[in-house]
N, C-alpha and C positions, 0 to 999 in steps of 0.2 A: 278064616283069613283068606283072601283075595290078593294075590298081586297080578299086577296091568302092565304089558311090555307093548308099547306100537313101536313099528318100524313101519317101512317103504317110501317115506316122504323122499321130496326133491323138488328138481324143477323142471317146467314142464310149459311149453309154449301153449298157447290160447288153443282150442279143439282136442288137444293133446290128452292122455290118460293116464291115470298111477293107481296099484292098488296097495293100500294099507293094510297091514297086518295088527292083528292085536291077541298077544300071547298071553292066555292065564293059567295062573296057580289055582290048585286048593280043591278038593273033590265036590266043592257041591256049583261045579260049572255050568253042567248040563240043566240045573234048575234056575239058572239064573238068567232072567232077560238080561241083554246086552245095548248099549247104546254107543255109539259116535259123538260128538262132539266138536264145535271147534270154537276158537276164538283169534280175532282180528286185531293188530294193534291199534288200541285207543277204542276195541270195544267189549260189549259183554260177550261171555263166553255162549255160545246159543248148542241147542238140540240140532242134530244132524237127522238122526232117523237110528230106530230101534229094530232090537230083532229079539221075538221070543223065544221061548224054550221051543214052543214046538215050529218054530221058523216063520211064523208071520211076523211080519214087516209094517213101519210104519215110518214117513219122510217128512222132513220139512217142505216143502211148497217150494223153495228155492233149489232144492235138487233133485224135484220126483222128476222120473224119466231120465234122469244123467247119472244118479248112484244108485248101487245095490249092497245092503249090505246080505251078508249069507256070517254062516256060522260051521264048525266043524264039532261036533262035541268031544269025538273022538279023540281030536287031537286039542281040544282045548282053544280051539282058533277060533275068532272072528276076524270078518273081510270086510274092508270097505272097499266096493271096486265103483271109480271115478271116470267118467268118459264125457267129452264137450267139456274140457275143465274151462274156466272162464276165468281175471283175473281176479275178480271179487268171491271166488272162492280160497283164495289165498290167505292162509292160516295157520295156527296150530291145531293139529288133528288130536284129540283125546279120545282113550277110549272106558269105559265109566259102567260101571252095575252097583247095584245096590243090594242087602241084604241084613236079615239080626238088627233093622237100627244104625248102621253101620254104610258107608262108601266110600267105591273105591273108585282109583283115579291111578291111569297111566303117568308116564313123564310128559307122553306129547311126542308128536313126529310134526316138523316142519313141512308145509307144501307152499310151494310159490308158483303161481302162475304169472309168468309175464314174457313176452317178445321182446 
């Protein structure tokens, strides 16, 4: 069993940066790829960009060069860190792994960009 906590959403003028947090449960973390998420109202929920067990990285094309995600095993944490935010990044953040047959899904941290 997995559970998904994000936090750090907010709002944030255009160029502006935030990092999200995503806190899990459950001892098999450190084997578990991790992903981002988000989704826009009125659309589908899309891929942000992933981070493996052993920390290689992969991004959507709409945010390579502006997010990073990174991972903590230690402490159970993944990072989304956001810079150049833009307002069409403006979303619900989820944070989401899979395993057993089995996914998991955060509640969601709000981010809005706009001036």
């Amino acid at each position: 069993q997995v559970q998904l906590v994000e936090s750090g959403g907010g709002s944030v003028q255009p160029g502006g940066s935030l990092r999200l947090s995503c806190a899990a449960s459950g001892s098999i973390f450190s084997r578990l790829t991790m992903g981002w998420y988000r989704q826009a109202p009125g659309s589908q929920r899309e891929l942000v960009g992933t981070i493996s067990t052993g920390g290689n990285t992969n991004y959507a094309d709409s945010v390579k060069g502006r997010f990073t995600i990174s991972r903590d095993n230690a402490k159970k944490m993944v990072y989304l860190q956001m810079n150049s935010l833009k307002p069409e990044d403006t979303a619900v953040y989820y944070c989401n792994t899979a395993a057993y047959s089995s996914v998991w899904w955060g509640q969601g941290t709000q981010v809005t960009v706009s001036s």
